[in-house]
C-alpha positions as CSV (number, residue, x, y, z in Angstrom):
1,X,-2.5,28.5,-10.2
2,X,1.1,27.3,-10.8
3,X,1.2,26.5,-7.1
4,X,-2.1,24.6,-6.5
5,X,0.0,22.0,-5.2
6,X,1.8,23.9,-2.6
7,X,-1.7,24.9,-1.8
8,X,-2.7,21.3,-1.2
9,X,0.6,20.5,0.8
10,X,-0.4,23.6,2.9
11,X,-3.9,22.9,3.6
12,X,-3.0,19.4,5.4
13,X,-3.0,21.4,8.8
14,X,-5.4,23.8,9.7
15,X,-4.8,25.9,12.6
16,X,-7.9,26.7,14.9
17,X,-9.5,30.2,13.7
18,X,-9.5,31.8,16.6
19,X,-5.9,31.7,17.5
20,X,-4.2,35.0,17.0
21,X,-1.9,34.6,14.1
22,X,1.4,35.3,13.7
23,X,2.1,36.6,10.1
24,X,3.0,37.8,7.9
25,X,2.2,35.0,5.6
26,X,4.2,33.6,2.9
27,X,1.1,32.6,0.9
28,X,-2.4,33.8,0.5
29,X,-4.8,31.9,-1.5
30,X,-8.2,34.1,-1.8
31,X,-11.0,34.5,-3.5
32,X,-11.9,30.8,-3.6
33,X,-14.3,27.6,-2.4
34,X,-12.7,26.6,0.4
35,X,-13.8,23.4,1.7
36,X,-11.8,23.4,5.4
37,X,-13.2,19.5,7.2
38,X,-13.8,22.1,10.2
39,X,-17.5,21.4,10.8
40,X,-17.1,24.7,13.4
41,X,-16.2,27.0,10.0
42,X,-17.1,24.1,6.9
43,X,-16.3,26.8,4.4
44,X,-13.7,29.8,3.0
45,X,-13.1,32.1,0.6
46,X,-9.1,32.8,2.2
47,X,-6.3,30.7,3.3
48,X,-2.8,32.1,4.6
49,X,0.0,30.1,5.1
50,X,3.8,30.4,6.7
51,X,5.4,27.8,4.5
52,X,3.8,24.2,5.6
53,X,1.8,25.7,8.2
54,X,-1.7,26.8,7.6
55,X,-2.0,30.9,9.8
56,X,-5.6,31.2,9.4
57,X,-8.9,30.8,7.1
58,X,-11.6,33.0,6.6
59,X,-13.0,35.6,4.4
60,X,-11.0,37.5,1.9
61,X,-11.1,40.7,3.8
62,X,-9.5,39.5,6.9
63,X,-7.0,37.2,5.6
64,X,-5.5,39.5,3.4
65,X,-4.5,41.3,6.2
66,X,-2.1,38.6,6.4
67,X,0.0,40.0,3.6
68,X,3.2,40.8,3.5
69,X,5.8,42.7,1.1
70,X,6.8,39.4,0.1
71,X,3.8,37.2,0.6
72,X,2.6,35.1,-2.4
73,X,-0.7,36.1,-3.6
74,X,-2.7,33.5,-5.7
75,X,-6.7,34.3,-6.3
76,X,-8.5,31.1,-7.1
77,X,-11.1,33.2,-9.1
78,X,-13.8,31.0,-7.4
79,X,-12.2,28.1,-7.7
80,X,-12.4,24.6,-5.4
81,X,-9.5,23.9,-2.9
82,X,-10.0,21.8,-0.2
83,X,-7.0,20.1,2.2
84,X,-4.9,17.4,0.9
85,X,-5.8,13.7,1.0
86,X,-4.5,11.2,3.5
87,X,-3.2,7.8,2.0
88,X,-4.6,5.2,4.7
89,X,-2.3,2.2,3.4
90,X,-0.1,2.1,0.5
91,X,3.8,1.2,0.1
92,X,5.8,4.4,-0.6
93,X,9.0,3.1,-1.4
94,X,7.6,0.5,-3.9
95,X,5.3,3.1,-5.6
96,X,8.4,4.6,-6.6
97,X,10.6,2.0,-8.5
98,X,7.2,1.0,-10.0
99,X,8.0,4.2,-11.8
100,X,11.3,3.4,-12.4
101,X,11.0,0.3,-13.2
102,X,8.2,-1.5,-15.4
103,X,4.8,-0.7,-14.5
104,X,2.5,-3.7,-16.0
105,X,-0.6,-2.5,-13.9
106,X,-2.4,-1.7,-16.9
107,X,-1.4,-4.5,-18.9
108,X,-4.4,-6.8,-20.5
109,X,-2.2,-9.7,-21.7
110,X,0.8,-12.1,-21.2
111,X,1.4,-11.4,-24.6
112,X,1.3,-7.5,-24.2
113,X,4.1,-7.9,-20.8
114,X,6.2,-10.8,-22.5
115,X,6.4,-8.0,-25.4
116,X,7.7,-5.3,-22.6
117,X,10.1,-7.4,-21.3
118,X,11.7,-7.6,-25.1
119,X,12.1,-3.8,-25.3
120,X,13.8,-3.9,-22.3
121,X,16.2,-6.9,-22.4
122,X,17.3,-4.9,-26.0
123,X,18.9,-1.5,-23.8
124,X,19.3,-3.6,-20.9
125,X,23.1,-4.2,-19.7
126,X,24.9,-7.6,-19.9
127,X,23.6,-9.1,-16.5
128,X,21.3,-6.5,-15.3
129,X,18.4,-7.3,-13.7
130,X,15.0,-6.7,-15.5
131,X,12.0,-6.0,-12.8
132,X,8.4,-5.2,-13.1
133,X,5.3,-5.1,-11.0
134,X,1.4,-5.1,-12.2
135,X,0.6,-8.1,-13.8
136,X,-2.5,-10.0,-12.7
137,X,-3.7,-13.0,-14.7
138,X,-7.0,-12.6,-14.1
139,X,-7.0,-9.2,-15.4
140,X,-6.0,-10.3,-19.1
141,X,-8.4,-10.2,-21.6
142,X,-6.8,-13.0,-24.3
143,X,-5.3,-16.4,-23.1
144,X,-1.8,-16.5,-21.7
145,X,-2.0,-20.6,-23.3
146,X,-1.3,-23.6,-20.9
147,X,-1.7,-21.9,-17.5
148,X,-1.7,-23.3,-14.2
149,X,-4.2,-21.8,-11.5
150,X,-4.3,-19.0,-14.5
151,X,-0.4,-18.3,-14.3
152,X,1.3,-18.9,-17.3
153,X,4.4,-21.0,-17.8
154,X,7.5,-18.6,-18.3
155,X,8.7,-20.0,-21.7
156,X,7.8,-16.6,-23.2
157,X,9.5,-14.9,-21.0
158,X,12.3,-16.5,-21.3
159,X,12.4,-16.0,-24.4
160,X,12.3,-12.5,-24.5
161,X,15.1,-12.2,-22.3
162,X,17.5,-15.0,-22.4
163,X,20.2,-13.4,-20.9
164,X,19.1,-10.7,-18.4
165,X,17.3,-12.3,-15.6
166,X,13.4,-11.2,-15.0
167,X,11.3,-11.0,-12.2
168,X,7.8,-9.8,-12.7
169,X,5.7,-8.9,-9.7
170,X,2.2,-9.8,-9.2
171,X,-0.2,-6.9,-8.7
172,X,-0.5,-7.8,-5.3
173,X,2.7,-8.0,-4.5
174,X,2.3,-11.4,-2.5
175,X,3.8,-13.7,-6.0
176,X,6.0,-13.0,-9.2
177,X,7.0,-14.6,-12.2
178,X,10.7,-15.4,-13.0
179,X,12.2,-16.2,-16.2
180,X,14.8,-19.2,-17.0
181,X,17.8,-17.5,-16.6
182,X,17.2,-16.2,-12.9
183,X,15.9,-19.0,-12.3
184,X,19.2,-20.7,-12.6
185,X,20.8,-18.0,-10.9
186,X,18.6,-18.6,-7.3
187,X,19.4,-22.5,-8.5
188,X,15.8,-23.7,-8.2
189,X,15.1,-27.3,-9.7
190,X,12.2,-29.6,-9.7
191,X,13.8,-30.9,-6.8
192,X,13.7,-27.8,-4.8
193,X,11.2,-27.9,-1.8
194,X,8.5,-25.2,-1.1
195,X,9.2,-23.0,2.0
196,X,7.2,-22.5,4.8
197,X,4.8,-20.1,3.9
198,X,5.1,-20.6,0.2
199,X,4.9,-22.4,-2.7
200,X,6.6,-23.0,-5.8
201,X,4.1,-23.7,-8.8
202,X,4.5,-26.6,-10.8
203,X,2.6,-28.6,-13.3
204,X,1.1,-31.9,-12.7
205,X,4.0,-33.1,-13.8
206,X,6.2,-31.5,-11.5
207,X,7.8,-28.5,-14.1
208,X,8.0,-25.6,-13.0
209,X,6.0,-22.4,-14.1
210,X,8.5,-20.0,-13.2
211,X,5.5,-18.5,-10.7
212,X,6.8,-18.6,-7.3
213,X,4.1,-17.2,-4.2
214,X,4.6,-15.9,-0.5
215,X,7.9,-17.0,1.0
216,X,8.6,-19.1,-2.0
217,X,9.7,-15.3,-3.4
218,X,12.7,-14.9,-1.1
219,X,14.7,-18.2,-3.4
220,X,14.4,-15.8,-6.8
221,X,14.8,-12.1,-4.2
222,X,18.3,-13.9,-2.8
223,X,20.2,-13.6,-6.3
224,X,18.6,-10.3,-7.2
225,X,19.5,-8.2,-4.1
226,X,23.0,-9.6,-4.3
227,X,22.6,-8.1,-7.1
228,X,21.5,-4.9,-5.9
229,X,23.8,-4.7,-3.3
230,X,26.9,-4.7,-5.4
231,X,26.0,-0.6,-5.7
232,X,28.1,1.9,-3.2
233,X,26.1,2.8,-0.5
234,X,26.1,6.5,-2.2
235,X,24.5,4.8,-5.5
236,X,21.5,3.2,-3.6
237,X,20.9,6.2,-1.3
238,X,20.9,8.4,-4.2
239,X,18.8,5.7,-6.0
240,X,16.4,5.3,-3.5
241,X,15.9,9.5,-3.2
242,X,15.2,9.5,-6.9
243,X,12.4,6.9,-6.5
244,X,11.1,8.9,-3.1
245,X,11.0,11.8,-5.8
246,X,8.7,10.3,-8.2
247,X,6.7,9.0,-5.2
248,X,6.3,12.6,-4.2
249,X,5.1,13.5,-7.8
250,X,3.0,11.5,-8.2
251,X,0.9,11.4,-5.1
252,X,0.7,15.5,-5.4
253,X,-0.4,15.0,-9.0
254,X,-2.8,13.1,-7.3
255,X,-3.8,15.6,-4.6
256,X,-2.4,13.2,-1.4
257,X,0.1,14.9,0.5
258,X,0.1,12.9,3.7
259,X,0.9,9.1,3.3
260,X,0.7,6.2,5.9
261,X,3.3,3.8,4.6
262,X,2.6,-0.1,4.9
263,X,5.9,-1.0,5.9
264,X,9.8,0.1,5.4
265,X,12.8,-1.2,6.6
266,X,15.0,0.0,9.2
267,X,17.7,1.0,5.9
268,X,14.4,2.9,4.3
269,X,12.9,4.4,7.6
270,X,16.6,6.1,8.1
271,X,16.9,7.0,4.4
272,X,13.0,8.5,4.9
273,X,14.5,10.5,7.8
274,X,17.7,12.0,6.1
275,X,15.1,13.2,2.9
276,X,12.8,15.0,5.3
277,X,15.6,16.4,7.4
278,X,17.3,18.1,4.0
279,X,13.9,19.1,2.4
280,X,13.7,16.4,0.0
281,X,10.8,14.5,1.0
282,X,7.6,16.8,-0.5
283,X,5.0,15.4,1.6
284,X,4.1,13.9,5.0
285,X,5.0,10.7,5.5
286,X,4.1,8.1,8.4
287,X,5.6,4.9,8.4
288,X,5.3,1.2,9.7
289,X,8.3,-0.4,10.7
290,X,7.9,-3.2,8.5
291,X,8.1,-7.0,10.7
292,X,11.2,-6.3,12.2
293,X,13.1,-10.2,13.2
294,X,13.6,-11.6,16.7
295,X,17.1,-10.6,16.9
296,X,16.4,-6.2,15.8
297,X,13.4,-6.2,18.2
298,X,15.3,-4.0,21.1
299,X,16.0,-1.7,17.9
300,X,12.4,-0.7,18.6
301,X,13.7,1.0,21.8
302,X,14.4,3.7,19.5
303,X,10.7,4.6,18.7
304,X,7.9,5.8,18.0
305,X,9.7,9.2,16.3
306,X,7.2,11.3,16.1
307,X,7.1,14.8,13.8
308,X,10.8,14.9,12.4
309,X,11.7,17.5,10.4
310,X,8.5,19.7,11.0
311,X,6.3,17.3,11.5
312,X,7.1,15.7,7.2
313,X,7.8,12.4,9.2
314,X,6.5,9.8,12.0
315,X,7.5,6.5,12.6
316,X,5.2,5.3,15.1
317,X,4.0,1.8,14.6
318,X,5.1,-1.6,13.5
319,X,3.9,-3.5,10.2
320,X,3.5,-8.1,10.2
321,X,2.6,-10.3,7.8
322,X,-0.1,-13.2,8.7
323,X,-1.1,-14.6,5.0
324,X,-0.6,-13.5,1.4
325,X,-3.5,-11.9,-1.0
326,X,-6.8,-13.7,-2.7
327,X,-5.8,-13.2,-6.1
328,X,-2.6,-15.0,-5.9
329,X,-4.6,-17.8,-3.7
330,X,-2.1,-16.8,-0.6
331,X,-5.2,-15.6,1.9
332,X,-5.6,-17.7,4.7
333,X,-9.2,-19.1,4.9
334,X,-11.6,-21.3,7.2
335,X,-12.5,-23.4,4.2
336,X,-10.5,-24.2,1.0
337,X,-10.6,-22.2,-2.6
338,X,-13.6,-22.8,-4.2
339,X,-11.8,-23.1,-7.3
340,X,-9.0,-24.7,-5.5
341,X,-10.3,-26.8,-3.5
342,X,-6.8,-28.3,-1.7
343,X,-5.8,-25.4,-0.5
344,X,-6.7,-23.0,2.5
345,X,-4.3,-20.6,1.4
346,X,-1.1,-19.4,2.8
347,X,0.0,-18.6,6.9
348,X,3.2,-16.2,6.2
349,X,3.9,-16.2,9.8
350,X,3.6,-18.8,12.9
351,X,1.0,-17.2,15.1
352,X,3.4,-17.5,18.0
353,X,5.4,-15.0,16.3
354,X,2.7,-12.9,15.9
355,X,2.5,-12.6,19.2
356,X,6.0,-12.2,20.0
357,X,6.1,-9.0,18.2
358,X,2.4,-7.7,19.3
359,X,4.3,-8.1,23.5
360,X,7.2,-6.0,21.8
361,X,4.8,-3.1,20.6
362,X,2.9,-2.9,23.9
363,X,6.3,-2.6,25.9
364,X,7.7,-0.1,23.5
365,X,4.2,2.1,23.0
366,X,3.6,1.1,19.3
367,X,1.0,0.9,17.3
368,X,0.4,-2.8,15.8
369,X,-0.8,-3.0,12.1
370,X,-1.1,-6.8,10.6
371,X,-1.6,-7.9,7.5
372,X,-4.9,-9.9,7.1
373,X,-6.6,-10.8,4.3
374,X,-8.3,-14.0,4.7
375,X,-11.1,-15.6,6.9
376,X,-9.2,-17.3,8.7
377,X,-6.1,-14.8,9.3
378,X,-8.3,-12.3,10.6
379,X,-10.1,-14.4,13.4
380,X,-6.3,-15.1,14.3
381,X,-4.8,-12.2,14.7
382,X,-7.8,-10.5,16.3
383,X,-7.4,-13.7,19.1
384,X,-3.7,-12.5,19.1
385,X,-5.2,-8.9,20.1
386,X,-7.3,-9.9,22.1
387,X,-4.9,-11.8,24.3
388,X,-2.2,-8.9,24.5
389,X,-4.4,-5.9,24.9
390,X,-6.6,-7.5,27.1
391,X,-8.7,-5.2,29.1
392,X,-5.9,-2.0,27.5
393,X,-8.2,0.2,25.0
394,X,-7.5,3.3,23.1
395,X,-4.0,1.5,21.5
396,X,-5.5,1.8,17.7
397,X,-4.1,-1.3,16.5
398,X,-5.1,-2.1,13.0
399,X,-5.8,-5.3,10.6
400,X,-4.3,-3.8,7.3
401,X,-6.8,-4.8,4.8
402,X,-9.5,-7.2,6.6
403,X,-10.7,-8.0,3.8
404,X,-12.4,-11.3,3.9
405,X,-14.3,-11.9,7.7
406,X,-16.2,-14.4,8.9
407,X,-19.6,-12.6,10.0
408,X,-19.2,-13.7,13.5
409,X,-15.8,-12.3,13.9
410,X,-16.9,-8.7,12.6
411,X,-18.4,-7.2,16.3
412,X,-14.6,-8.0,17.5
413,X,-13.1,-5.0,15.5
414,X,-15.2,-2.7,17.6
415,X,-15.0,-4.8,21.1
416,X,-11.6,-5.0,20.9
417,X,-11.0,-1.4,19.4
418,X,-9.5,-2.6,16.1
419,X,-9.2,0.0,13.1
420,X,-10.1,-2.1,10.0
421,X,-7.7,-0.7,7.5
422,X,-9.3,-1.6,3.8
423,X,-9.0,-0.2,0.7
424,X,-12.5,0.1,-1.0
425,X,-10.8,0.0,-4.3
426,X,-9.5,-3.8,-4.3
427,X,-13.3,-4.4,-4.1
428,X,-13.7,-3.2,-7.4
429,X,-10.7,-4.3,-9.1
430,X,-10.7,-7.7,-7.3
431,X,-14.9,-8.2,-7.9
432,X,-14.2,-10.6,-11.6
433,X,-12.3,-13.1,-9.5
434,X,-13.8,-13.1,-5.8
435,X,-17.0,-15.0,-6.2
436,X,-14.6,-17.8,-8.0
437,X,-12.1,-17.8,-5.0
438,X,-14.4,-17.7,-2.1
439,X,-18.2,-19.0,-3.7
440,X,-21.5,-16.6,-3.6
441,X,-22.1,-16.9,0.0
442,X,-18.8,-16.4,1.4
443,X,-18.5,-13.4,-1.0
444,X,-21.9,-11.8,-0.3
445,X,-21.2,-11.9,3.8
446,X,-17.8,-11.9,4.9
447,X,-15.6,-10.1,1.3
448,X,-15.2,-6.2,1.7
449,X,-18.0,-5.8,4.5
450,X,-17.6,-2.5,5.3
451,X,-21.0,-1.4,6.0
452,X,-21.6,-4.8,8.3
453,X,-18.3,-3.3,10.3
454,X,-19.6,0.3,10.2
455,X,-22.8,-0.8,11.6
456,X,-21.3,-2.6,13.9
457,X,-19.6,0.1,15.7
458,X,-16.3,-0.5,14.4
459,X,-13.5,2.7,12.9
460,X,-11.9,2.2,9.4
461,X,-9.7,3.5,7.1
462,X,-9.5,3.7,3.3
463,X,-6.1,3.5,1.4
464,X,-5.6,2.1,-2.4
465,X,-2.5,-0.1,-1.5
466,X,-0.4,1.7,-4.7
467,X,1.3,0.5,-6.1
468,X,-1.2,-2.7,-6.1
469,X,-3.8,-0.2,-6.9
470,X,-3.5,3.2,-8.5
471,X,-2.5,5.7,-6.1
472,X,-5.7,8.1,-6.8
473,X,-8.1,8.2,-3.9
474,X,-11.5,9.6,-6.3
475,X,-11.9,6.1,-7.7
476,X,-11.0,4.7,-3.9
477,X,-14.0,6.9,-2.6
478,X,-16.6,6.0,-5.6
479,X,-15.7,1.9,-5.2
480,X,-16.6,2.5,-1.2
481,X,-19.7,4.9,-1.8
482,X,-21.1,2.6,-5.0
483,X,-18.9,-0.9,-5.2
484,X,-19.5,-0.2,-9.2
485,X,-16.8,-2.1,-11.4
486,X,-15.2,0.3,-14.0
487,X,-15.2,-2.6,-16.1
488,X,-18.8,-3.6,-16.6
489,X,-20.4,-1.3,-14.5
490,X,-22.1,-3.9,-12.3
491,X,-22.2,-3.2,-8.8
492,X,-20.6,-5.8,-6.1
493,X,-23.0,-6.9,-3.2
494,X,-24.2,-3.6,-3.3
495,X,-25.3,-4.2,0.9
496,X,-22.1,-3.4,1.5
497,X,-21.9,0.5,0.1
């Protein structure tokens, strides 16, 4: 069973049983439960693969057949295999250095994270950078102290590391928390204004928390990939491959072995393509081309790539940003916060630009996945849609996490032909703060509706949004099928299963 993992990696493509195959295969599995997703043939007891590539399924008898003198032979002494499973939205590259780096995802504490940061800053070099990514205030189960919108201050922080800068990721990616001294290095002052698109928290005083949300994170990013970028080009390719690696571990750990990545750069997407060329990237990866600017959009001439290096990589469709993420009060909504009642949340990107970039992905046959997560960014983009596919079906553009909708808007998805990407999981994780955010009404109709888009007509897909989320997909599938919190077991507007 050493290889049940191979198996897995195998089992993503099934070849249809009736084709004549060509053997002799390099692995057999037999003797098993084979669950296939073939409704024509729904179960196995055999499987025999030529390295990625599934030959044929079906009883013991014929399959061996298959064999070779050198053909692996592995019996699953009645065992459960089933194919691999497909990660619908997540962000590849960053589940990576959130292994390398420090993973706070489980944290329950300022206290507990301020502590982790300590450790660190004592092996840390003179100057280096400390990152994390995880934290989520309203997650932690003892008070952080004075606290603004729940974020702490970052006196703590700085004080655990007074001379290696710090920045600390939100879970949701869409907000971190700096400390003093990197801070001073991105040369941020009371005085500094918010950014489009972002905002720099500050007290009612005007003293800064050291929380910075949205576009407000490119001031602290700007000092820390300078400092990045003083590596060789060989150090961050090699870098980067060792984070792919423990990306690949731990989705196969995890039994996913096909991943649709949420958005790489054109430096990632080539580095994605080198790994899968050489044999270093261990599963199949598609990836969005992640809001590419004005000035690189003839780049997209280039693409869609589709099936490089025997079909381990596709680069096929194009990732935007239109608002940030409810926890971090960054989605864009019809009405204010409940519990922030002077803000409507956060537009990322002018809708004009929006648009701009949907003309590019019509003229250059790409698919078109945007980021919406409030209300009001999701009747927005879908108008955007609307207006540049016009009578066009079939395209599968997406809204990557539609996870807050306006009831009226939810029959667009499937008159217009839009996948709803969601992941059932932030439903769970995100259920102790949602009704606060958006009010009971708003959050019984409109938050995580998948059954009103289901019944409606309308395709989705189901992703966990790692590193935001745990990369698993069985506690994905039980928040969709029973929208129970693994916290209190209470379930959350359970209409919506």
């Amino acid at each position: 069973m050493k290889n049940f993992n191979l198996s897995l990696l195998a089992l993503l493509l099934f070849a249809a049983c009736s084709q004549k195959p060509a053997g002799p295969a390099t692995l057999i599995l037999f003797n098993g439960n084979i669950f296939t997703a073939d409704s024509l043939l729904p179960k196995a007891s055999a499987i025999a693969m030529d390295g990625a590539h599934i030959l044929a399924v079906g009883a013991d008898e014929e399959i061996r057949k298959l064999a070779g003198d050198k053909t692996e032979m592995i019996d699953l002494q009645g065992a459960f295999a089933m194919p691999g499973f497909i990660e619908g939205h997540g962000h590849f590259s960053s589940l990576g250095r959130s292994l390398q780096n420090l993973n706070l995802m489980n944290t329950r504490s300022w206290q507990e994270i301020t502590g982790l940061v300590a450790e660190k800053a004592k092996t840390a070099n003179p100057g280096d950078w400390i990152e994390g990514r995880g934290w989520h205030q309203e997650k932690w189960t003892s008070s952080a102290g004075a606290t603004v919108n729940g974020y702490p201050y970052h006196d703590l922080l700085s004080a655990a590391s007074p001379e290696n800068p710090v920045v600390l990721y939100h879970a949701s990616g869409h907000g971190l928390i700096a400390n003093a001294r990197a801070i001073a290095l991105a040369g941020i002052s009371r005085e500094t204004s918010d950014p489009v698109g972002g905002r720099i928290v500050r007290d009612a005083s005007g003293n800064l928390t050291g929380v910075f949300e949205e576009n407000a994170m490119d001031l602290i990013e700007r000092p820390f990939s300078e400092w990045k970028n003083r590596q060789s080009e060989a150090e961050r390719r090699e870098n980067f491959a060792q984070s792919v690696e423990l990306a690949v571990q731990e989705c196969l750990a995890k039994g996913i072995t096909s991943f649709q990545d949420a958005g790489s750069d054109f430096w990632e997407i080539e580095q994605y393509r080198r790994l899968a060329e050489s044999g270093r990237l261990g599963l199949r990866l598609w990836a969005m081309i992640s809001q590419p600017k004005a000035a690189d959009l003839p780049k997209l001439a280039e693409f869609p790539k589709i099936g490089l290096a025997d079909g381990f990589f596709t680069v096929r469709a194009v990732k935007a940003y239109f608002d940030g993420a409810l926890g971090s009060y960054g989605a864009w909504l019809l009405a204010p916060y409940t519990d922030k009642p002077d803000s409507y949340g956060q537009n990322t990107n002018p809708v004009a630009d929006i648009g701009a970039l949907a003309a590019a992905c019509k003229q250059y046959g790409l698919q078109y996945c945007v980021h919406a997560i409030g209300d009001r960014a999701n009747r927005e983009v879908l108008g955007v849609f609307e207006t540049t596919l016009q009578a066009e079906s079939g395209l599968r553009w997406r809204v990557e996490h539609a996870q807050h909708i306006d009831p009226q808007d939810i029959p667009r998805f499937r008159q217009l032909g839009v996948i709803a990407s969601m992941q059932a999981i932030h439903c769970t994780s995100d259920a102790p703060f949602v009704v606060k955010r958006l009010g009971e009404q708003r959050a019984r109709t409109g938050a995580y509706a998948w059954r009103s888009l289901l019944d409606s007509g309308a395709r989705l897909a189901n992703g966990t949004d790692a590193p935001v989320e745990d990369v698993a997909p069985l506690p994905c599938l039980y928040a969709a099928v029973t929208r129970k919190r693994s916290d209190t077991g209470l379930t959350f507007f359970p209409e919506q299963k």
